[in-house]
N, C-alpha and C positions, 0 to 999 in steps of 0.2 A: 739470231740477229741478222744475218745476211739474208734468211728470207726475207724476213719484216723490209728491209733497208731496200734491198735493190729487186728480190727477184721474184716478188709475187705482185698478181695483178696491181694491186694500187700503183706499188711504187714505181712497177715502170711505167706507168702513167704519168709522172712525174719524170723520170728520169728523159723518156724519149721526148721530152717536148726540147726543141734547140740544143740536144744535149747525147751524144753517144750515150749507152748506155756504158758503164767501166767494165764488164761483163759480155762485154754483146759479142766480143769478140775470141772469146776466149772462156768458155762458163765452167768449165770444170780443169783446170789448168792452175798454174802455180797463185796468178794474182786471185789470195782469196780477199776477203774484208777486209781481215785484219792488212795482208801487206801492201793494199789501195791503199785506205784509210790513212795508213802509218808514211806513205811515200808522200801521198798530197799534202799532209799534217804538215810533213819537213821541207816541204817544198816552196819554189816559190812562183811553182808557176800560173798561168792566166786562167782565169775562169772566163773575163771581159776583159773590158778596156780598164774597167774601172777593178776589177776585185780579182782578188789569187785566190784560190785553191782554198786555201790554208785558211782566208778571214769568212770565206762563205760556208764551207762545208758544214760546220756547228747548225747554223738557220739553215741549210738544207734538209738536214735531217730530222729538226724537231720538228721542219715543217708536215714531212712525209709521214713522222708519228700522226701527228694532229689529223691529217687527212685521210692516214688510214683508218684509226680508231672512229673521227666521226660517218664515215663509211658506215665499219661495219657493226659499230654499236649504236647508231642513229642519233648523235649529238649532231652537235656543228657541224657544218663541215668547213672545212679548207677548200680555197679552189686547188684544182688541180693544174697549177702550174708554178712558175721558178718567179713570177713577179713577187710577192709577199716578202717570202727568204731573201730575193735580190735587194729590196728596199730596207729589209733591216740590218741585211749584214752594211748595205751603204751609211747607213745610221748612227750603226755601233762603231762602223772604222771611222767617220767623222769627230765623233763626241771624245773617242778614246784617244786616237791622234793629237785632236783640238787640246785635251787634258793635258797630254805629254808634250807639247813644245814647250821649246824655251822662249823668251821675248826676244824679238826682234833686237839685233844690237845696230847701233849705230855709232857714230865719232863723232864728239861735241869736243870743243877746247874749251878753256879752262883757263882765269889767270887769277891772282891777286888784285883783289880792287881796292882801292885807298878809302879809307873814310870820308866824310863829307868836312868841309870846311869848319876849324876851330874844334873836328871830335880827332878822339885815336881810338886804337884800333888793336884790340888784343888779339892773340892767335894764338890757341893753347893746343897741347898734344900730349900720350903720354902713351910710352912704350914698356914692351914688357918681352924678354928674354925668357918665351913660354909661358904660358898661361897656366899653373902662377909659378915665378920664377923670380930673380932678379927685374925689378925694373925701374923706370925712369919718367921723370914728367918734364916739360920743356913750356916755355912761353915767349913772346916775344911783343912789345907798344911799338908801334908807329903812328907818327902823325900823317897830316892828309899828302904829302909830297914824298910820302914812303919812308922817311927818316927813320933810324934806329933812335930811339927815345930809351928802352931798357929791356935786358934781355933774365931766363934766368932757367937752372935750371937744379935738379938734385934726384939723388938716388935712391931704392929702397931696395932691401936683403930680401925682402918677398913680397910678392905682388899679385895681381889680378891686371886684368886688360882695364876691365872699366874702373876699379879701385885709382888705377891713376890715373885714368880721366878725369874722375872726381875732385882727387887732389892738386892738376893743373888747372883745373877751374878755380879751387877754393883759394890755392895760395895766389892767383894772376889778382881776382877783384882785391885781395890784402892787400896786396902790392900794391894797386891802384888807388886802394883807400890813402894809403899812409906814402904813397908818392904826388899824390894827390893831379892821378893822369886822368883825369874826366874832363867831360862827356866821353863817356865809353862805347863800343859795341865790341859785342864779344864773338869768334868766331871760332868753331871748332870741325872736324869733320866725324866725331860721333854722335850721332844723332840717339844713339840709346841714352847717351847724357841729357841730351834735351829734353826725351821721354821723364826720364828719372826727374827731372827738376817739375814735372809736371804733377806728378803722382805721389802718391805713400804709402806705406808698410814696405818697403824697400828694405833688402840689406844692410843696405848706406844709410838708412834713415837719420841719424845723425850728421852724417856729413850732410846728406843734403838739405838738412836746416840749417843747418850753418850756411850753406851756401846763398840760401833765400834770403836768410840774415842780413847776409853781406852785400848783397845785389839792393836790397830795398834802402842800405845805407850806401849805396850806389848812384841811388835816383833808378832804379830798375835797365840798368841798360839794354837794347836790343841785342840778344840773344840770334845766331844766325848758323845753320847747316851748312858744309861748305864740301866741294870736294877734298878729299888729301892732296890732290895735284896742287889745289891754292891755299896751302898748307906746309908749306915745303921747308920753312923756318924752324916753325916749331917744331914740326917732326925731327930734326938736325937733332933740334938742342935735347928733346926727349931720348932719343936715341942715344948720344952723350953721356946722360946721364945714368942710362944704364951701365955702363965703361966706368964710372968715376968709382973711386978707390974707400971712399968716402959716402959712409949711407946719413940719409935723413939731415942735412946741412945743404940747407938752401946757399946756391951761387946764382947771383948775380950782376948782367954785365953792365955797364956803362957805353961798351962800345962794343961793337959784332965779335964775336969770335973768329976767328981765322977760318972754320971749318963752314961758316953761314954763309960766308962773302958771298959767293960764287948765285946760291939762290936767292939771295936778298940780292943781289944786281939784277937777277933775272926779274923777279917781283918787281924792280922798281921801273922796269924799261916794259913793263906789261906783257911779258912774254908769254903769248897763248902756247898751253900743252895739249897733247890729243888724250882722248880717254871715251874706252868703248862704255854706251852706256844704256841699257835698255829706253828701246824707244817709248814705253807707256810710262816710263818711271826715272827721272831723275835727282834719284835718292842715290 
């Protein structure tokens, strides 16, 4: 292998063009192939401006294959220089790199928006004490000047994350039916719920008939993705309700809980929150 590679005619052909040979200086002494090969492998050092050691060496030497074989067994040939290998190893570090970034983040704010004049405004959440664990669903009506209209919330012995999405959806339009809080729009920040009310053969398949059920004796209210930062209510009361002592017994309020105050003043005075968020994607 060390002939083929470095030290017969073709390939110092290749090697001496721009390029010490790894050999030239030292041919029968400790650095043989293998402890080159293995040094540059780990290394990180320059080939160019642009390539290490370590991402060119691979298309160096399949190129020295190709050009020696079409040599001496009269195929193709390869030219006999370092452009080819320099061009694909640039190629392969682009596309592979490109693969492996993350998205660019950036900082958007973030608030509560009021409904539009004469509608309210649900804001449903639902939390879960591990996935599946104890957990809780939470909601919250406001009208268009942010008022607390009615709040509510209850607990389950065991749960799933999106199970109680589900079910802070299902019971908020009941509520709304039989409080008689419409025109609605509904707001949530799991957008896998959105999905689900889209689709079927689901898990939830029943719940989420129901839920359609209940939406189309709704008048179809708009349905809206939102961040959790403008969410901040509901998340309270979900969260709550995982704590309560008491499973499956719907509470609700008439007037804010003690523990909401503080983010329901914040909502109502439109307090922008920071939140990094991929720049291609504000999901």
């Amino acid at each position: 292998m060390e002939h083929i590679f470095f030290r017969c005619n073709y390939s110092r052909q290749i090697w001496y063009i721009n390029t010490k040979h790894p050999f030239s200086q030292n041919p029968k002494g400790k650095d043989t192939l293998q402890n080159w090969l293995k040094k540059k492998l780990l290394s990180k050092d320059p080939f160019d401006k642009c390539l290490h050691w370590a991402d060119f060496l691979p298309f160096l030497l399949w190129h020295i294959w190709n050009f020696r074989n079409g040599t001496l067994f009269g195929g193709i040939k390869a030219p006999n220089n370092k452009c080819q290998p320099i061009s694909r190893a640039m190629e392969f570090l682009y596309m592979a790199k490109s693969s492996c970034l993350k998205p660019a983040k950036k900082t958007i704010f973030v608030k509560w928006e009021p409904p539009n004049p004469n509608y309210y405004k649900l804001n449903i959440d639902g939390a879960c004490a591990g996935n599946p664990r104890v957990g809780g669903i939470g909601g919250v009506f406001r009208d268009e000047r942010g008022n607390w209209m009615l709040g509510f919330n209850m607990g389950f012995k065991y749960a799933t994350n999106i199970y109680m999405e589900i079910l802070a959806f299902l019971y908020g339009v009941k509520l709304a039916l039989t409080k008689k809080l419409l025109p609605l729009v509904i707001e949530t920040d799991c957008l896998e719920l959105l999905n689900l009310l889209k689709s079927n053969n689901c898990l939830y398949q029943n719940l989420i008939d129901d839920c359609r059920y209940l939406l189309r004796k709704a008048n179809d209210p708009q349905l809206k993705h939102i961040f959790r930062e403008a969410n901040g209510v509901a998340d309270l009361l979900a969260k709550n309700g995982c704590s309560l002592g008491t499973f499956c017994t719907l509470q609700t309020f008439a007037v804010p809980p003690v523990f909401t105050i503080h983010v329901l003043k914040r909502d109502s005075l439109g307090t922008m929150l920071p939140r990094l968020s991929s720049s291609c994607n504000n999901t």
